[in-house]
Structures are given as structure tokens and as C-alpha cells.
SETOR-973903 format. One line per field, with one value per residue (C-alpha): residue number from 1; residue in one letter; y, x, z. Coordinates in steps of 0.5 Angstrom, whole numbers. Each point is the difference from the previous one (the first is absolute). Example, Ala and Ser with C-alpha at 12.3 -4.5 7.8 and 13.67 -1.06 7.14 Angstrom:
<nodes>
i	1; 2 $
aa	a; s $
north	-9; 7 $
east	25; 2 $
up	16; -2 $
</nodes>
This chain:
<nodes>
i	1; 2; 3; 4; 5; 6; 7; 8; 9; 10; 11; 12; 13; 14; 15; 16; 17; 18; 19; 20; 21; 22; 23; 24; 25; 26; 27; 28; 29; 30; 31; 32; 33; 34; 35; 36; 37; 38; 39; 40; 41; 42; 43; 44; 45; 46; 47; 48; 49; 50; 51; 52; 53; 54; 55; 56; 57; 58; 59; 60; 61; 62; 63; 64; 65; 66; 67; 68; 69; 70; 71; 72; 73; 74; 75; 76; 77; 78; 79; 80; 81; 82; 83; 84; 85; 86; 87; 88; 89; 90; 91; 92; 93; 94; 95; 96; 97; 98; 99; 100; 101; 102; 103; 104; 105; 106; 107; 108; 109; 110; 111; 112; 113; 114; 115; 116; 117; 118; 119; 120; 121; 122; 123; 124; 125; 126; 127; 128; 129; 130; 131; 132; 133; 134; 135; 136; 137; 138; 139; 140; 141; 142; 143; 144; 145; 146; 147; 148; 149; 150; 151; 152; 153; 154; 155; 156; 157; 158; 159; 160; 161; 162; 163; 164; 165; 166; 167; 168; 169; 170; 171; 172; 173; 174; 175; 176; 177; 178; 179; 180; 181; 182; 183; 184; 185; 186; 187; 188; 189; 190; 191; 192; 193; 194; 195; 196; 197; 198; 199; 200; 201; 202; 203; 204; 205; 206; 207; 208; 209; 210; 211; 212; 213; 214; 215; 216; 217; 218; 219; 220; 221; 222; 223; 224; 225; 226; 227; 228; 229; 230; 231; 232; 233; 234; 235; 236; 237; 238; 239; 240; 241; 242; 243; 244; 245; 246; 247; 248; 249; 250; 251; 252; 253; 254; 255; 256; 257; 258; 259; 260; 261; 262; 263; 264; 265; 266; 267; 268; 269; 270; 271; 272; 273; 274; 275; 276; 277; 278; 279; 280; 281; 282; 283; 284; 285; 286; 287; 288; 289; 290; 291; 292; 293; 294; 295; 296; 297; 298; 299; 300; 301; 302; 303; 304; 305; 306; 307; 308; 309; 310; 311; 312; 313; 314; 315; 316; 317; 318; 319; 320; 321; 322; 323; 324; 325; 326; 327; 328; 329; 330; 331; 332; 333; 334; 335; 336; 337; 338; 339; 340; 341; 342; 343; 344; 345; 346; 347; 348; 349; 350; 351; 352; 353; 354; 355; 356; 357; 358; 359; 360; 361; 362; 363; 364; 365; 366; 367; 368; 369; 370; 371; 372; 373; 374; 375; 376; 377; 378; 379; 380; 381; 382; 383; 384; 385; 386; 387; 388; 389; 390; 391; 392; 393; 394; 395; 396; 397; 398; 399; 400; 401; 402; 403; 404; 405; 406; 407; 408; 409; 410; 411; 412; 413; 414; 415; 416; 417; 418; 419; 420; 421; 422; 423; 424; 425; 426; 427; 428; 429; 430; 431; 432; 433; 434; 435; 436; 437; 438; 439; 440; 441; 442; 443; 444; 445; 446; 447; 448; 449; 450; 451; 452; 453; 454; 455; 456; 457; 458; 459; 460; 461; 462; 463; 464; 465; 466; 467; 468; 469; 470; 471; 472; 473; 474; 475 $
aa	x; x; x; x; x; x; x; x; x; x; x; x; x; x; x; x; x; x; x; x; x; x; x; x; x; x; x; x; x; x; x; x; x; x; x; x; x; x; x; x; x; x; x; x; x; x; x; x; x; x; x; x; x; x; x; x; x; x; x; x; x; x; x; x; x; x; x; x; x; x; x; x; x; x; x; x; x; x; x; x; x; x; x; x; x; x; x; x; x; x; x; x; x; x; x; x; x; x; x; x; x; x; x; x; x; x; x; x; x; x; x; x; x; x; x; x; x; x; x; x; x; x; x; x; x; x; x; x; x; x; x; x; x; x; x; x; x; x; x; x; x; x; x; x; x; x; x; x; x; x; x; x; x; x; x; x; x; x; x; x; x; x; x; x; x; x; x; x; x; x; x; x; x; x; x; x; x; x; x; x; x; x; x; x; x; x; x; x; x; x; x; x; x; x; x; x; x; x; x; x; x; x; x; x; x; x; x; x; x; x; x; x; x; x; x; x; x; x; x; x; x; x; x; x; x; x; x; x; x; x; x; x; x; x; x; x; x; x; x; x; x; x; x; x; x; x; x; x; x; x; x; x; x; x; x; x; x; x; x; x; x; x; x; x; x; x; x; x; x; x; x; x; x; x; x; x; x; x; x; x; x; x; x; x; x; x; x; x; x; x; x; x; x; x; x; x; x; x; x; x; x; x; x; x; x; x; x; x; x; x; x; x; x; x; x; x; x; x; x; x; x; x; x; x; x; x; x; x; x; x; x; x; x; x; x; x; x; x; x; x; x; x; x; x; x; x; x; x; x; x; x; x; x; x; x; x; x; x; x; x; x; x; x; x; x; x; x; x; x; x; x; x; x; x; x; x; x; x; x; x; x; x; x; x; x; x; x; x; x; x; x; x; x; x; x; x; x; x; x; x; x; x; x; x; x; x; x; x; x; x; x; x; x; x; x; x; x; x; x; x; x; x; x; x; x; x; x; x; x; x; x; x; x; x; x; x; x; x; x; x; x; x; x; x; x; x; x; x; x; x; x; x; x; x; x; x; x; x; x; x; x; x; x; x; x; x; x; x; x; x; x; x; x; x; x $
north	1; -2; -5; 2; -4; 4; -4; 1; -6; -3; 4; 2; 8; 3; 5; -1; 1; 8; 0; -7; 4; 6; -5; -3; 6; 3; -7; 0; 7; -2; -6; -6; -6; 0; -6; 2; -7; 0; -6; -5; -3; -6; 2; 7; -2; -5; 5; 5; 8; 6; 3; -2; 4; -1; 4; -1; 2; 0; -2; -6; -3; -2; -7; -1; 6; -3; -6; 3; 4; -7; -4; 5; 0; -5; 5; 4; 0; 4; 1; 8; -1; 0; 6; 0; 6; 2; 2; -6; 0; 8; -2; -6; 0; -2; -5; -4; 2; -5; -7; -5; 1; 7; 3; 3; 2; 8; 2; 8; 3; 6; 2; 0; 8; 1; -1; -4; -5; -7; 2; 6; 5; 5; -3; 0; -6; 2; 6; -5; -3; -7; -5; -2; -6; -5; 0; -2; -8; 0; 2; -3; -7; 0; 4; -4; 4; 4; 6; 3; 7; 0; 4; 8; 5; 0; 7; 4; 8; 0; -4; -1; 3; 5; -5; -5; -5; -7; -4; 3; -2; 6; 5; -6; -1; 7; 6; 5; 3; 2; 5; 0; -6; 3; -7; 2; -1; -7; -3; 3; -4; -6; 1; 1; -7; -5; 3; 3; -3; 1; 2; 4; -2; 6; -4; 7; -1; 7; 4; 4; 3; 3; 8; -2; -4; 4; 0; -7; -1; 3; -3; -7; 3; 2; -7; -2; -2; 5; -1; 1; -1; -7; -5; -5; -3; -6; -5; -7; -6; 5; 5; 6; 0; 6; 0; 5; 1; 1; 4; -5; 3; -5; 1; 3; 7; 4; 1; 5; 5; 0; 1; 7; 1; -2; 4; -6; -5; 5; -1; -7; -1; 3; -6; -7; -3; -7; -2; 6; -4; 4; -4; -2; -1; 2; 0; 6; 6; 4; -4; -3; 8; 2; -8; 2; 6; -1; -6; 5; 5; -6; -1; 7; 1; -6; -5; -6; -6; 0; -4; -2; -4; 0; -2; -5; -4; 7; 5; -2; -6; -3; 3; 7; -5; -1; 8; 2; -5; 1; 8; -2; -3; 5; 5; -4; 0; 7; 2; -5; 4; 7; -2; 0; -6; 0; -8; -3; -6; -1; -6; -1; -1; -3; 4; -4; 4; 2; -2; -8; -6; -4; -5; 6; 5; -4; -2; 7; 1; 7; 1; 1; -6; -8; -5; -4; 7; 2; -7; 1; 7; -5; -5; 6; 3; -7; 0; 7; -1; 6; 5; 3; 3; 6; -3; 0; -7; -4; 3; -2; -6; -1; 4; 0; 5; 3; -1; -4; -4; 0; -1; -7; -1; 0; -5; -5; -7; 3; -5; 3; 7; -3; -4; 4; -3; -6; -1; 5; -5; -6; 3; 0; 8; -1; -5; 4; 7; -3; -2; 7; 4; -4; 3; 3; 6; -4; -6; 4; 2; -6; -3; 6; -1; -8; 2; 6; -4; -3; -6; -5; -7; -3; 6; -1; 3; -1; 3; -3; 5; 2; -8; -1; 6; -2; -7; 4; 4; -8; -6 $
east	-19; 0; 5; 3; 5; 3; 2; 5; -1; 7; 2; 7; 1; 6; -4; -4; -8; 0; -8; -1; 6; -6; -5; 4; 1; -7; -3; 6; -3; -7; 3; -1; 4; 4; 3; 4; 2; 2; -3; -3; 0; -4; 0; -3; -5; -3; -2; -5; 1; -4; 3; 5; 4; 3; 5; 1; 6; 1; -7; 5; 0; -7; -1; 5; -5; -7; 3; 2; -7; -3; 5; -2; -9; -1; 4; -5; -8; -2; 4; -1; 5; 6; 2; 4; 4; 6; 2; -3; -6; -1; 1; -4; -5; -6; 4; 1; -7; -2; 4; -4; 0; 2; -6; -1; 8; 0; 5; 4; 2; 5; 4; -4; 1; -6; -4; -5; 2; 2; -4; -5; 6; 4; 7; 3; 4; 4; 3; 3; 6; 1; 1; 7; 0; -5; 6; 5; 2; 3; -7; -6; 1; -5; 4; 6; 1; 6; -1; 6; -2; -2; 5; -2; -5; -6; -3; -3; 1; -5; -6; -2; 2; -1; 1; -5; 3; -3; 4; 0; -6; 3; -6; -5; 3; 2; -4; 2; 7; 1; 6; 4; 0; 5; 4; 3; -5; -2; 8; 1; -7; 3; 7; -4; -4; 4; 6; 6; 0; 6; -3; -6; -5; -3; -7; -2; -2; 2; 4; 3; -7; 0; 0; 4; 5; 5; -3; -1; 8; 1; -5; 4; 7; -2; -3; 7; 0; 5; 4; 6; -3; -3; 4; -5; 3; -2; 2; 2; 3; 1; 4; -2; 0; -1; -4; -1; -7; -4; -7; -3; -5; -3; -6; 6; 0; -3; 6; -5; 0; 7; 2; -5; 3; 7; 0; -2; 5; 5; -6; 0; 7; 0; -3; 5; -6; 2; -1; -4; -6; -2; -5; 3; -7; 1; 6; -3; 4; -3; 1; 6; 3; -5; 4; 6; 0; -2; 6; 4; -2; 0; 8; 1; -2; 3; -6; 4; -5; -6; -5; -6; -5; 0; -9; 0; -4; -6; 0; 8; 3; 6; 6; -4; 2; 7; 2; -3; 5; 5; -1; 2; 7; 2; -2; 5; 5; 0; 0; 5; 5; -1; 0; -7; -1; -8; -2; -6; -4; -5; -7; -3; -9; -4; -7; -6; -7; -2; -7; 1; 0; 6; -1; -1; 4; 7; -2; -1; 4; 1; -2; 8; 1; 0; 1; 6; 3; -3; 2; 7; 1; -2; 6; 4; -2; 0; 7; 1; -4; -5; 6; 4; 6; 4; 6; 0; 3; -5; -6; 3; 1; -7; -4; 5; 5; -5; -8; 2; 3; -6; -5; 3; 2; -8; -3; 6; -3; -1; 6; 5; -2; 1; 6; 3; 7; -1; -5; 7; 4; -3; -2; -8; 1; 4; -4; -7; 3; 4; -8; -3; 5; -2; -8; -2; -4; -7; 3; 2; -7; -4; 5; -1; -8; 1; 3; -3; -5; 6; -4; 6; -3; -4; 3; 1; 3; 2; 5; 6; 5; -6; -1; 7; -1; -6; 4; 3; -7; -1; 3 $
up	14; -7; -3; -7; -5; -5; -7; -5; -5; -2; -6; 0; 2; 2; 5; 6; -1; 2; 0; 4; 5; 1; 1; 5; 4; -1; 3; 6; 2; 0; 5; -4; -2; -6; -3; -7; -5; -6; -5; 3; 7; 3; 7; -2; -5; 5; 5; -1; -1; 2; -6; -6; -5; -6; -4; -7; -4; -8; -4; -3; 6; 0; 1; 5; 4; -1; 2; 6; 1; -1; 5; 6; -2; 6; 4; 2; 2; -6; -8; 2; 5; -5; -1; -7; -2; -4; -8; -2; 3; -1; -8; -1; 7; -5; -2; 8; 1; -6; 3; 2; 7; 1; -1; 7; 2; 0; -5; 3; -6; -1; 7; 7; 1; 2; 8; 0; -6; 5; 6; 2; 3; -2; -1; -6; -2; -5; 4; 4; 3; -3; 5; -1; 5; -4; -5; 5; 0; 6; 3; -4; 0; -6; -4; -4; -5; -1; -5; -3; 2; 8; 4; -3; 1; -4; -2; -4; -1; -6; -3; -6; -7; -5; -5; -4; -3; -3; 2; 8; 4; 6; -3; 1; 8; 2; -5; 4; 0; 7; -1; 7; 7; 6; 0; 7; 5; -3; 0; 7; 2; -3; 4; 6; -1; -3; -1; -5; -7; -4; -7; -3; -5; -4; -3; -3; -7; -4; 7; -6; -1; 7; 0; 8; -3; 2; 8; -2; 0; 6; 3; -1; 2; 7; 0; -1; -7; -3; -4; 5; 7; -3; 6; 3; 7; 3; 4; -2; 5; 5; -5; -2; -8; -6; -6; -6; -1; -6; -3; -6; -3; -2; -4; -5; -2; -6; -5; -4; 6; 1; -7; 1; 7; 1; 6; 3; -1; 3; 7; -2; 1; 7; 3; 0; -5; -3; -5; -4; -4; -6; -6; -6; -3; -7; -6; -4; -1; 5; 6; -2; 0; 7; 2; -1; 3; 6; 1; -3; 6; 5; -2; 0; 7; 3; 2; -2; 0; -5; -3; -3; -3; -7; -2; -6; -3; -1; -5; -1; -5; 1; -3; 5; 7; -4; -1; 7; 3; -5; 2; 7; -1; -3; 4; 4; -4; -1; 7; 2; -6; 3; 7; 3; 5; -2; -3; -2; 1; -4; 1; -5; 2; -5; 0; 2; 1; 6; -1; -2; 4; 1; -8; -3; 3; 0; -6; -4; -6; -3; -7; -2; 3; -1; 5; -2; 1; 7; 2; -4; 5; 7; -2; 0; 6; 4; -3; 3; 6; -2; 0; -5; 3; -2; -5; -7; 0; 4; -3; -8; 3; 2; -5; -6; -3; -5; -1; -5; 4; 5; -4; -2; 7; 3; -5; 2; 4; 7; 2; -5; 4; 6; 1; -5; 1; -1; -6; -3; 2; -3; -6; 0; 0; -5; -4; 1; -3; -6; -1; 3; -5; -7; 0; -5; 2; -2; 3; 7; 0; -1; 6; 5; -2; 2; 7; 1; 6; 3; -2; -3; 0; -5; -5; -7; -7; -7; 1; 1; 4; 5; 1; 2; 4; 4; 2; 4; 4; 2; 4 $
</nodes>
């Protein structure tokens, strides 16, 4: 019996780690010990391991992984005992193997969908059921870390994707679409093992690609997951209590095959989805039509909660990000006023790249862009908790009633944005504006170019209006 720690550095993520999950059922079968933690844990390091594994999880979190990977080198006999494995470390494996000190630790890159990957034997990790008990506070002491999506399934009815954007590192990952995977007797077996769970999480990265799509969604209403026969029982202080399940698609849906098919919309519909995730990457017409459409087919066959992540900071500049939002509140509206019950939240998500350690990728600026403004949007979105809801009001009160208005709005000092209120109330709003408003177009653009690092001491000008103006950038 070998003795197995799995490690999730201590990043903040909303889902458990699937493949540390699998690794964990894959080492139980062979009867070794496994012991999961996430981040860094004393008792553990100072113990000796057979072997340890390490999950990585977006290439921004570089620091906080190879500090990890280096906290647990003493762990183990040898560095070529640490398995480290991952998007990051499928993406930037020369790079780990490049540190200092982990020279000799064994990067996995890609998916473990082949036999003989960890061990000389056929079994197939990937192909697993996840070991849902490493994630369960109440039975791994070592574990005190509550993720905010815990009590679900997690599936795959498809792999992979026929796309190949830039900005995606899933055709580095999984390069083969893989059409169709028969979720019923994975779900049964979880049921069996660690019992029901109430939701359905669908990690799929383009399942409206799938030819089966169609045996796909009756696969998940027989698994109770339909949009009429959607109720979770379970027992709570002796009780018995009733829930309404839901289907997330995770990975979001491509709204390019919808708007080719909308047949698959009416598919969709038939399962209790919530929310339905579709991109809003881009606000050139094209798109915004193929977007547009895709709500509109949303609304019209009743699915009443969609989001999605709006990419900025990539090929966009900033009045880009300000119609995309735009254009979801007044979807709303829209659909509000003929009776339609769909709403839509929106997460604005800065692009970083796949490929950049953690200085460098939170760090990334695109060509249409200036750091003042990034930083302008983040007050914003700190403001409004990183979501931008569906009334029109609350999104003019945010990011301004015009671009004109939100143009001035993201180069205001990040306390005016912030406590917006208060610096109305106290005139320092004011103030600012009646200084923003006097430039002249040469004027405004000698000042965008002072401030445009969101650097603000030690700024000068000969200028007296942009002089007064920086007065307010500095305590």
C-alpha cells in the first residue's frame, strides 16, 4: 500500500478538482492510501509520501502553484515523485521544469485517458468516477475549505471542441472531440457510492457540437434532470424536504451553432437549465446579431435565467465592453415589455493569457486598452460585485447613462468610482468633472497620456487645468 497526498494549491475556485477526484478513485482501486489538502498543510509536509500530486488550475496562478510544488519537495524521497498535472501545467510544463528545484518532478500533460500513464496497468483514469468523498468537510479533516459548487454531479457528455480559438488552451488540453459519453451509468454509480446529489454540472466545452445532442438530452431527463420532473427529495433534521434541480452547462454554449440550428434551443429548453451560459466575446455586428438571436430564442422558449461572460481587455476597447452590457439590458427591457419571463446577467472576465506566469498575465494589457481604464472597469466591478444585473437603472447608475458618460466615468480617481455617493455628496465629483469638462481636445489628451500607467505620484504639467486635476489622483 502506497501512501498518496493529492494537493490543490489555495487559489480560490468555485469547483472541486475533477482530476485530483479520479486520481483519488484510481489510487483507492489499487488499495493505497490517499490523503487530499488544499494549499499547505504542516503535519502533511512533514511526513513522507509514496507519491504527490498537484493540480494547477489558471496559468495567472503561477506564484501561488510553484510555491506550492516547492513547500511539498522535502515531502517525498525523490522531486520525480510529485506528479503535477493540469491546464497549467499541460500549457506551461517547460516553464515548471525550468524552476529551480524542479527539475526532476514529472509534469502530466494533457488528460490521463490512456492506460499506462501513472502505473504499468490498464486502467484508464480519466474514464473514472470521481471520488466525491475527498471533497466532504465532514470526513476529511484536511480539508476546511468550503467550494461554492460542491453538491452536484460532475460530468462529461462530450470532449473536447471543434473550435480553435486564441484565447482558449481546451484544443491544447483535449484536441480530439470526442462526440458522445452515456452519462447514465456514471451518475447511477455515484448515487450507488456516495449518494444522490441535487444538481448537474455539464463540464462539456461545445456539446452543441455533438451530432447526439438530442440522445444527449434525454439521457439527462432520465437521470432526473428534465425540465418537469426536476424535484431533489432529501431529509433534513428528520424531515423530508423537496428542491428543484438544475443542468449548468458549465463550460457555456456556442451561440454560432445555435443561431445556424435554433432546433437546439427548443432541445435545450426541455431540461430545467439554469442559467443558460452563452459568450458575449465581441461587439462587432456579426456577433452582436448571432448574440441577439440566440437570447432572443432563449426568451421565446421560456428559459428564464441566462448569463454570460463578457471577454474584455482583448481585441475589444472599452466603449466594446460598454455596448455588449448595454445590449443585455436592453434585452431585458425588451423582454419584460412583451411578457417574456428571460433575464440576463452578465460577468464581465478580463482576458489574461493562457500562456503567462502570474506578473505577467494579470498584468496583460490589450493593444485598445490603457491601465487607468482596466483599473477604472475593476472599481466598477468591485462596486458591483463582479455582476452586472438586469435592470436598466442599476447598469446607468454603474457605467453611465451614455459612453460618453462612461468614458469620463473610468478615468475618475478610483475613490470617486468606488464610494461614488459619498464624493457626489461632498462635492469632490463635482469638483473633478467641472476640471474633466474644460479640456480642450489637445488638453484631454496630454492628460489621458499622464495618467494613462495609473501612475499618479510624482505627475507634472504645465498645464493648469490638468495640474488641478491631478491634485485629485494624489492624497
Amino acid at each position: 500500500m502506497r501512501k498518496i497526498l493529492l494537493i490543490e494549491p489555495s487559489y480560490r475556485n468555485k469547483y472541486p478538482p475533477l482530476g485530483l477526484m479520479k486520481i483519488s478513485a484510481y489510487h483507492k482501486i489499487l488499495g493505497d492510501e490517499v490523503v487530499f489538502c488544499k494549499g499547505t498543510n504542516l503535519s502533511l509536509r512533514q511526513e513522507k509520501w509514496d507519491r504527490i500530486y498537484i493540480t494547477t488550475l489558471f496559468t495567472f496562478y503561477w506564484n501561488t502553484t510553484i510555491k506550492t510544488i516547492k513547500y511539498y519537495l522535502k515531502s517525498v524521497v525523490s522531486p520525480n515523485q510529485i506528479f503535477i498535472g493540469g491546464p497549467m501545467a499541460t500549457i506551461m510544463a517547460e516553464e515548471i521544469l525550468a524552476q529551480n528545484g524542479l527539475e526532476e518532478v514529472n509534469v502530466l500533460r494533457g488528460l490521463l485517458n490512456k492506460p499506462n500513464i501513472l502505473d504499468n496497468n490498464e486502467h484508464i483514469i480519466d474514464n473514472m468516477m470521481p471520488d466525491y468523498s475527498i471533497i466532504d468537510t465532514t470526513k476529511n479533516p484536511f480539508l476546511t475549505y468550503n467550494y461554492s459548487v460542491s453538491d452536484a454531479f460532475f460530468i462529461h457528455s462530450t470532449r473536447g471542441c471543434i473550435r480553435k480559438c486564441e484565447f482558449c488552451a481546451v484544443p491544447k488540453i483535449e484536441p480530439k472531440f470526442l462526440k458522445y459519453i452515456d452519462i447514465k451509468p456514471n451518475i447511477e454509480n455515484v448515487i450507488q457510492q456516495y449518494g444522490d446529489r441535487r444538481n448537474l454540472m455539464i463540464m462539456d466545452n461545445n456539446i452543441l457540437a455533438s451530432p447526439k445532442l438530442e440522445q444527449i438530452v434525454q439521457d439527462i431527463i432520465e437521470c432526473g434532470f428534465g425540465r418537469n420532473n426536476n424535484d431533489y427529495k432529501y431529509t433534513k433534521n428528520g424531515k423530508e424536504l423537496t428542491k428543484k434541480r438544475y443542468v449548468d452547462f458549465n463550460q457555456g454554449l456556442d451561440g454560432r451553432l445555435l443561431y445556424e440550428h435554433p432546433e437546439k434551443m427548443e432541445l435545450l429548453s426541455r431540461v430545467a437549465v439554469k442559467p443558460l451560459r452563452i459568450a458575449f466575446d465581441h461587439a462587432d455586428d456579426e456577433f452582436v446579431e448571432i448574440y441577439t438571436r440566440c437570447m432572443w430564442l432563449a426568451a421565446e422558449n421560456d428559459i428564464k435565467v441566462a448569463s454570460n461572460y463578457i471577454l474584455f481587455n482583448f481585441e475589444d476597447e472599452p466603449n466594446d465592453l460598454y455596448r455588449r452590457l448595454e445590449i443585455n439590458v436592453l434585452l431585458n427591457t425588451q423582454f419584460e415589455e412583451v411578457g417574456y419571463s428571460t433575464r440576463i446577467w452578465s460577468f464581465p472576465m478580463r482576458f489574461s493569457p493562457i500562456k503567462g506566469e502570474e506578473s505577467k498575465g494579470r498584468k496583460f494589457l490589450g493593444e485598445k486598452w490603457v491601465r487607468k481604464q482596466l483599473r477604472g472597469i475593476q472599481c466598477i466591478l468591485n462596486a458591483t460585485h463582479g455582476v452586472v444585473g438586469p435592470k436598466h437603472a442599476f447598469f446607468q447608475k454603474a457605467f453611465g447613462k451614455d459612453l460618453d458618460e462612461f468614458n469620463k466615468l473610468i478615468w475618475m480617481p478610483e475613490e470617486y468610482i468606488i464610494y461614488r455617493n459619498k464624493n457626489i455628496e461632498n462635492g469632490n465629483t463635482g469638483r473633478w468633472n467641472e476640471l474633466f469638462c474644460q479640456l480642450d481636445e489637445n488638453s484631454l489628451a496630454e492628460f489621458k497620456a499622464l495618467i494613462g500607467d495609473n501612475v499618479f505620484v510624482g505627475k507634472k504639467s504645465n498645464n493648469k487645468l490638468i495640474s488641478k486635476l491631478l491634485l485629485h489622483y494624489v492624497d
